[in-house]
LUMNUZA-990220 format. One record per residue: residue in one letter; x, y, z of N, C-alpha, C, O, CB in turn. Coordinates in steps of 0.2 Angstrom, whole numbers, plus 5000, padded with zeros to 4 digits. Each point is the difference from the previous one (the first is absolute). Last residue first. Glycine has a CB too. Example, Ala and Ser with C-alpha at 12.3 -4.5 7.8 and 13.67 -1.06 7.14 Angstrom:
% residues 2
S506449895035500450065001499650055003500350065001500349914989/A499649755010499650065000500450065000500549995003498649955003/
% end
This chain:
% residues 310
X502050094927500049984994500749965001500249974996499150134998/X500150025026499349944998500449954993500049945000498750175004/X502350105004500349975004499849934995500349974996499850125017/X499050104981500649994997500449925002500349954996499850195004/X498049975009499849994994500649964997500049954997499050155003/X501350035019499749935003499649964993499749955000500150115015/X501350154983500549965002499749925000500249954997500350165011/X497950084987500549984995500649945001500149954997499750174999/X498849975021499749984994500249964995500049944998499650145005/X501550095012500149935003499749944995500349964998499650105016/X500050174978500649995000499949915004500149964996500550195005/X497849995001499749954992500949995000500149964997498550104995/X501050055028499549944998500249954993500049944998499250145008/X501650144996500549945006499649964998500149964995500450085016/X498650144980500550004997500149905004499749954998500950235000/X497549925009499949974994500849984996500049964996498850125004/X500750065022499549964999500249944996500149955002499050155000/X502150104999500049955006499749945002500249965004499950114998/X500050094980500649995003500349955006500649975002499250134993/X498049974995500349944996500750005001500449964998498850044991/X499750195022499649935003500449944996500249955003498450114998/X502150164993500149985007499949935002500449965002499250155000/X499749974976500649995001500349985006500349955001499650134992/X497950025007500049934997500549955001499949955004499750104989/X500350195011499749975006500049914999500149965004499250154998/X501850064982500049995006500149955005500449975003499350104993/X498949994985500849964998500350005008499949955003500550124982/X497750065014499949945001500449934997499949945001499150135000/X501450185000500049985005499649935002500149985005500150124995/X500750004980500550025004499849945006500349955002499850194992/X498249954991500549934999500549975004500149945002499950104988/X499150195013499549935004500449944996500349965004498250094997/X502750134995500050005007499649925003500249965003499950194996/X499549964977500549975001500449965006500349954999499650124993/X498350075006499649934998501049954998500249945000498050134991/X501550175017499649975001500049925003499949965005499850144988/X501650094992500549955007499549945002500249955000500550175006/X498550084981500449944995500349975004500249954997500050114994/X498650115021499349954995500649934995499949944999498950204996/X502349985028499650024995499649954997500049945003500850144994/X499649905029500350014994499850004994499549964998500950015007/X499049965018500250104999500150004994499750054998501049995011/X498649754994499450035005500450074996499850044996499749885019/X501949924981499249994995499750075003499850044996500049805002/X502250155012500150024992499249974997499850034996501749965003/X499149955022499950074999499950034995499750065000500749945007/X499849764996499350035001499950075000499550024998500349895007/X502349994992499750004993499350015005499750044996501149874993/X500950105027499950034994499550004992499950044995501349965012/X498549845009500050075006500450064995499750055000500349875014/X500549864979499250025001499750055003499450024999500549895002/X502450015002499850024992499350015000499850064999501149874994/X499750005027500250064999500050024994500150074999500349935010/X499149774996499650075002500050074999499650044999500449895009/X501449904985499449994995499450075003499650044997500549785001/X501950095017500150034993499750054996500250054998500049865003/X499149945016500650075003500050044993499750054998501349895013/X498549834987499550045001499950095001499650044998500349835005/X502049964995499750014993499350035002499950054996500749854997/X500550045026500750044996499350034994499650055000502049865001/X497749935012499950075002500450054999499950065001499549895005/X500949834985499350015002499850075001499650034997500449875007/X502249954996499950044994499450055001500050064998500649854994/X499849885019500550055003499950074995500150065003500849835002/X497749944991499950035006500550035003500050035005499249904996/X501149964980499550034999499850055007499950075000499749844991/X502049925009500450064997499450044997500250054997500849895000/X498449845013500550045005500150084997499950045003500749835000/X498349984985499550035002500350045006499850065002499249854994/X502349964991499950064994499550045007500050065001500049874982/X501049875024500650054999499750074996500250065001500649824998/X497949935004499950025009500650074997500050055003499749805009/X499849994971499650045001500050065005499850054999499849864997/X502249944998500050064995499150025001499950064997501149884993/X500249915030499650004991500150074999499950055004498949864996/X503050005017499550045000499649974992500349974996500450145011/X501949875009499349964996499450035001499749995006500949894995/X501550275011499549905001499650004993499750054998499949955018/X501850184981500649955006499649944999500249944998500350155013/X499250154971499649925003500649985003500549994997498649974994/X501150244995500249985010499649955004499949995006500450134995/X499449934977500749994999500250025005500650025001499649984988/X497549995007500349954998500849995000500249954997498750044998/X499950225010499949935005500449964998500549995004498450024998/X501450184984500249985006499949955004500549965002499450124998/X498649964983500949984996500349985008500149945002500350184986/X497549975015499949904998500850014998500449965002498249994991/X501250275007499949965007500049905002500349965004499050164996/X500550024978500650015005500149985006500549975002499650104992/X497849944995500249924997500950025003500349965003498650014982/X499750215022499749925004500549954996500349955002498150085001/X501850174988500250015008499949935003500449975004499250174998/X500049894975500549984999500150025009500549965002499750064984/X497750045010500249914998500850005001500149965005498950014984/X500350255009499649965006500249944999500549995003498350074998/X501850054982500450015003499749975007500449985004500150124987/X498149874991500849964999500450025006500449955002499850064984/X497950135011499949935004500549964998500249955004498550064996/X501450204992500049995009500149945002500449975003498850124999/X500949954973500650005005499950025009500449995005500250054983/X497549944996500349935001500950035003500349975004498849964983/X499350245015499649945002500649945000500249985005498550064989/X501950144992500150025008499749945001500449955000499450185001/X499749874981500749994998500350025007500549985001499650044986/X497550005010500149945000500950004999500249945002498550034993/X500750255005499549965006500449935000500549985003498050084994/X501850044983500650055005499849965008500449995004499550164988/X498649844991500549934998500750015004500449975002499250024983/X498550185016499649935003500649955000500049955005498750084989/X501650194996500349995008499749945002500249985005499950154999/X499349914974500749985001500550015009500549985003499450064982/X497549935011500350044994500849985002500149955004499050184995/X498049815006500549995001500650024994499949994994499549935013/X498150155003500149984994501049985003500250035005498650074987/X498549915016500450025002500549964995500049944998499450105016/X498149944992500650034993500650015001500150034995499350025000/X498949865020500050055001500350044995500250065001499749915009/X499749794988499450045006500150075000499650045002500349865006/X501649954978499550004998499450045005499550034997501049874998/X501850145008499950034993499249965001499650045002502049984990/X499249885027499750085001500350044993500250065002499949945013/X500149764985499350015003499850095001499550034999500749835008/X501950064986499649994994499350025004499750054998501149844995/X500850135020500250074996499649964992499950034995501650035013/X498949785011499550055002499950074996499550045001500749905010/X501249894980499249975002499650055004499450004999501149885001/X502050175000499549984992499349994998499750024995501249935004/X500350035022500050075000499650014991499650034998501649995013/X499549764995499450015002499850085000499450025000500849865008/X501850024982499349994999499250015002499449994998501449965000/X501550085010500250054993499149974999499650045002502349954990/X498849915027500150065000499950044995499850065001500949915006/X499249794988499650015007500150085001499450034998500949845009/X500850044976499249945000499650045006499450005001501049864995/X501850214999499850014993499249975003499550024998501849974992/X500250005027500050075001499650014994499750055000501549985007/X499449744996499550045005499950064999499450025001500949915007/X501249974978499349994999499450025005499450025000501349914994/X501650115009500050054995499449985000499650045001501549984993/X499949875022499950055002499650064992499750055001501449915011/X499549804985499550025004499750055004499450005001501049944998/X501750034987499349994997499450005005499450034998501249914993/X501550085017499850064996499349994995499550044999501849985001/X499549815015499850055005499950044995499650045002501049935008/X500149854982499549995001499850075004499450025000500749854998/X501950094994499650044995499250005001499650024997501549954993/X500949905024500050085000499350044994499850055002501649945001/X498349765010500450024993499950095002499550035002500249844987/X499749975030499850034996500650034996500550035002498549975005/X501349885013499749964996499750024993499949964995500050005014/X502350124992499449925003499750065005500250055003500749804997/X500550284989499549954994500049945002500149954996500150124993/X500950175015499549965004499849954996499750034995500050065013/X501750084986500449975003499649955003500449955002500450144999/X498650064987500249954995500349945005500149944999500250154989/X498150125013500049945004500549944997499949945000498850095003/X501250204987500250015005500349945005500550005003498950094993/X499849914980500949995002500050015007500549985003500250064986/X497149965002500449925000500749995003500349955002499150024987/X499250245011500149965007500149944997499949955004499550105004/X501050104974500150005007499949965006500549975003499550104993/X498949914985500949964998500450045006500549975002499550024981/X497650045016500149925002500749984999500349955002498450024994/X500750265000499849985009500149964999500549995004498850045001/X500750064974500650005003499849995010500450025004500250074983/X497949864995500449965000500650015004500349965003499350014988/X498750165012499749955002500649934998500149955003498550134994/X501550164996499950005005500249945005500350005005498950084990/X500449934978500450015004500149995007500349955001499750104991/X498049975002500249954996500849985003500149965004499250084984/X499450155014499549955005500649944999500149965005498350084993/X501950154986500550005007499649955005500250005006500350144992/X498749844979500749965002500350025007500349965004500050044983/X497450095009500149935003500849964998500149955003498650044996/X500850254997499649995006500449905002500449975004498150144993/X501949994983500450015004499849985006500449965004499850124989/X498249924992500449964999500650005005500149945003499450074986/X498850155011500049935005500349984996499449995000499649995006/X501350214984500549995010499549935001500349965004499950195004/X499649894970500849995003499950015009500249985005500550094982/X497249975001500249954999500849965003500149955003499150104989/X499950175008499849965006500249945000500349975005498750094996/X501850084982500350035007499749955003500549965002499650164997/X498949924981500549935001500250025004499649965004500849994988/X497750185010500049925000500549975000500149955003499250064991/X501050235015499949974994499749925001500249965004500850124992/X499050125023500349954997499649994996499450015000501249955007/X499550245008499649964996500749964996500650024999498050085000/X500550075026500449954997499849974993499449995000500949985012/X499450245007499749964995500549974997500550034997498550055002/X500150065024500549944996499849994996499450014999500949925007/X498950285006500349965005500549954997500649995002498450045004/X499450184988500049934999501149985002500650024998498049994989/X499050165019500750005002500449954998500449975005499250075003/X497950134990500349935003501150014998500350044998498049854997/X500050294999499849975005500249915002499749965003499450134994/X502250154993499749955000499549955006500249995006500750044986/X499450244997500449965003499949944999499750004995500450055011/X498850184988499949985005500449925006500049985006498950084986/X501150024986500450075002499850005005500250055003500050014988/X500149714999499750074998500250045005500650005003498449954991/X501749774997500450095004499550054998500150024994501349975003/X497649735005500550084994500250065005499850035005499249964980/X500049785022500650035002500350044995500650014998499549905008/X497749974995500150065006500550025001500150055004499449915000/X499849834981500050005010500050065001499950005006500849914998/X499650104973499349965002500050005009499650035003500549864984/X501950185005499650064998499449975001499650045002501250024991/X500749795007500150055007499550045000499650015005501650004995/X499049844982499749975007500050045004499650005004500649894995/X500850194982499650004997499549995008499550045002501149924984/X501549995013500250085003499150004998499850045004501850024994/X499249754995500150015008499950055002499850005006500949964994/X499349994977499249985004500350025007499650035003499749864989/X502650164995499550064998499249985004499650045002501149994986/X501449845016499950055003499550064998499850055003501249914999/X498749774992500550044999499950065006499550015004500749964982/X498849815017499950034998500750045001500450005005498349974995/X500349775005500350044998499950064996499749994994500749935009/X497549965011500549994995500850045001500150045005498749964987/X499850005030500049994995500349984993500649995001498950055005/X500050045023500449954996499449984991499549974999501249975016/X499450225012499950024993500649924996500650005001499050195001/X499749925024500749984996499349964995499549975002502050005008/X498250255008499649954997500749944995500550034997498050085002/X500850075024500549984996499549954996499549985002501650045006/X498450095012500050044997500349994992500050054996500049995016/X500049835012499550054998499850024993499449994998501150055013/X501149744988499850085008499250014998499649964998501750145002/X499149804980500650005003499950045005500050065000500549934991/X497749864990500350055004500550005006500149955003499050084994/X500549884975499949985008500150075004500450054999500149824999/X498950054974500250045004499949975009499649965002500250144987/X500549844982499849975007500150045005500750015000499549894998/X499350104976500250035005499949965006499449975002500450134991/X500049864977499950005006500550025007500649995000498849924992/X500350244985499849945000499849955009499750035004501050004983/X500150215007500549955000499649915001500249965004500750155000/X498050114990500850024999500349955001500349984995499850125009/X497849895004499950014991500650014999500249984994498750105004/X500949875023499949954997500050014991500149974995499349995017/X500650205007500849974998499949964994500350004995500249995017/X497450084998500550064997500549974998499949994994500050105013/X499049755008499650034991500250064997499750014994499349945008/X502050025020500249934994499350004994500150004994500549915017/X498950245007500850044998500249934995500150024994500450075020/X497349914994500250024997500650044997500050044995499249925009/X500649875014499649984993500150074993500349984995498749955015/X502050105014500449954997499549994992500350004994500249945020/X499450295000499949934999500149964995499850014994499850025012/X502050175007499250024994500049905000500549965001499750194987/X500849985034500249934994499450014996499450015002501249895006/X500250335006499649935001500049974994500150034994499149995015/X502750144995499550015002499549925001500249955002500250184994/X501849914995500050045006499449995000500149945002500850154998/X500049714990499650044999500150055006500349985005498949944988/X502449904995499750015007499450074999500350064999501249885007/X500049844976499650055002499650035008499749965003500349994984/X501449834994499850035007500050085000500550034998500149855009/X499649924974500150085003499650015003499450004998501050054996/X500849764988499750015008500050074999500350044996500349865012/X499449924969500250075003499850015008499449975001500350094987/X501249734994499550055002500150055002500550024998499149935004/X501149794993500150055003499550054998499449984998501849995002/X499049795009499950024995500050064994499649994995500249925012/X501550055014500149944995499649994995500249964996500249995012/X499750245009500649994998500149944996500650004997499550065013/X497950024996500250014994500750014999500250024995498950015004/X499649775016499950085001500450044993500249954996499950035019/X498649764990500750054998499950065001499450024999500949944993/X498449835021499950074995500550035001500350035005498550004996/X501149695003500150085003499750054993499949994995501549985014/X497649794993500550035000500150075004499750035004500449904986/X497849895008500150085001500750034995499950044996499649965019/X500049764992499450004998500150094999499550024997499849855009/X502850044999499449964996499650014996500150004994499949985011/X500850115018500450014994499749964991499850034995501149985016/X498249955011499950064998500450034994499850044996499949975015/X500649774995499250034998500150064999499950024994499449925011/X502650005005500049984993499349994997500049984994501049975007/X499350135021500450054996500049964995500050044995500850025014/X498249795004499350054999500550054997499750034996499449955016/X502149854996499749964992499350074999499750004995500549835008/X501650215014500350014993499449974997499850034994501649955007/X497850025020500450074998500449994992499850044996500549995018/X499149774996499550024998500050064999499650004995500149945010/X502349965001499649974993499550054999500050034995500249845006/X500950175019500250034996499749994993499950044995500949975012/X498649875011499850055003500250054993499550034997500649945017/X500649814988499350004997499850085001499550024995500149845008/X502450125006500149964993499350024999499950064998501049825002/X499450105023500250094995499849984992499550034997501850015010/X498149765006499650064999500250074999499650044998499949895008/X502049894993499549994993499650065004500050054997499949794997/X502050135021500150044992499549994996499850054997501449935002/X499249975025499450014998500050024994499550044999500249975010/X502349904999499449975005499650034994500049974995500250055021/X501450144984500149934994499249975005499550035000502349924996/X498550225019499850024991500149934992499649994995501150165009/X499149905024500349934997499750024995499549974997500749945010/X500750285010499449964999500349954992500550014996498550105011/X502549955016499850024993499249974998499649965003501750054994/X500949855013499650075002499550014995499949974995500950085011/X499649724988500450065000499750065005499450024999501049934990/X499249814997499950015007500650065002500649995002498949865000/X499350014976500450055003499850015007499550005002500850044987/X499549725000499750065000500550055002500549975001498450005002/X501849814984499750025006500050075000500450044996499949865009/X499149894979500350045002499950035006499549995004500550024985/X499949735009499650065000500450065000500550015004498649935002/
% end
């Protein structure tokens, strides 16, 4: 009979399938939502025009300010910003309709001034969009190999019971199936319920996401390094990993907390374009945390005792 872990601490291997199933269900509902929705491009990828706008006085209304625009620029989506603010997304347009939309909102120079205040306006090209998600996903691409050919050379030295390249791949697929995915899955569900649109700080989000959570993993799977090469008495490779989880525990939480406590300030204080970047931010995080602890080691012992079997 294998034997249990029996370690201070709480017995995180012991009860690895109910994390495990905990997280399945979380990724198999982020690959529905994804799915069945995808994400909504923002026009950084399919491109377009932004412009954010702030009114001095009160917000003219939404219906009929988009059946104005609409004759000029075809379809319009507008949202509001604060108080007082409105961010505006449509076709690409040159600088003559730009200045054309100002003067529709309120913002021509008369000898009275202006009534609003435009604030941003960004416009990308179509191919432009095209190239950056391409870009987008070799650097997801990249990223992702150069983790696993590092921590193959780092663990090189370790490879009983577990082979060095098992820990990079591990650490890389958890941070791609579980951290990078599920923030995906919830940013499909909120472009479908609330529109909310995903732009090149979203891939900035996830390329953050997966080097937190590689770098959370690598504290705990460094620790498993250690253990096992100050092993004196005969131990399982279970009791050794759940040992090095719980030494690690409130290190990684310590951590994770106080990155949270800055990105909540930045959602709540922080501008409209930081926003939604911040929330990625923050449910990569929280995830990241949990499969650091929860999900990485586990499925490490998993594998061992799979390996061991064959």
């Amino acid at each position: 009979m294998r034997p249990r872990p029996v370690s201070n601490g709480m017995n995180i291997i012991g009860h690895k399938y109910i994390f495990l199933s905990f997280s399945g269900l979380l990724v198999a509902a982020s690959l529905a939502a994804f799915g069945l929705w995808g994400l909504k491009p923002g026009i950084d990828f399919t491109g377009g025009s932004l412009l954010e706008v702030e009114f001095k006085d009160a917000r003219p209304d939404f219906s009929s300010l988009a059946k104005t625009l609409e004759s000029e620029l075809g379809s319009v989506l507008i949202q509001p910003v604060g108080d007082k603010g409105l961010l505006l997304r449509f076709k690409h347009i040159d600088e003559d309709l730009h200045q054309r939309v100002l003067r529709v909102l309120g913002a021509g120079s008369g000898e009275q001034g202006s009534s609003l205040v435009e604030k941003r306006f960004d416009t990308i090209g179509p191919t432009i969009g095209q190239e950056l998600k391409r870009r987008s996903l070799i650097a997801l691409a990249i990223a992702s190999l150069g983790i696993i050919i590092y921590l193959a050379w780092a663990f090189r030295n370790i490879s009983r019971p577990v082979s060095s390249w098992k820990y990079g791949l591990i650490a890389v697929v958890v941070a791609f199936l579980h951290d990078v995915l599920i923030p995906t899955g919830i940013f499909s569900a909120l472009g479908y319920y609330k529109n909310i649109e995903v732009d090149t700080l979203f891939i900035t989000a996830l390329l953050t996401i997966l080097g937190f959570s590689v770098h959370d993993t690598i504290v705990v799977f460094d620790r498993i390094r250690e253990n096992l090469r100050k092993l004196q008495v005969p131990e399982s490779f279970d009791v050794t990993v759940n040992r090095s989880v719980n030494e690690t525990l409130v290190r990684s939480i310590n951590t994770s907390f106080t990155v949270l406590l800055v990105l909540c300030v930045i959602f709540f204080l922080g501008g409209e374009t930081t926003r939604y970047f911040s929330l990625a931010l923050i449910f990569g995080i929280v995830f990241g945390t949990y499969s650091s602890i929860f999900i990485a080691s586990p499925l490490l012992v998993i594998w061992n005792n799979l390996t061991q079997k064959s």
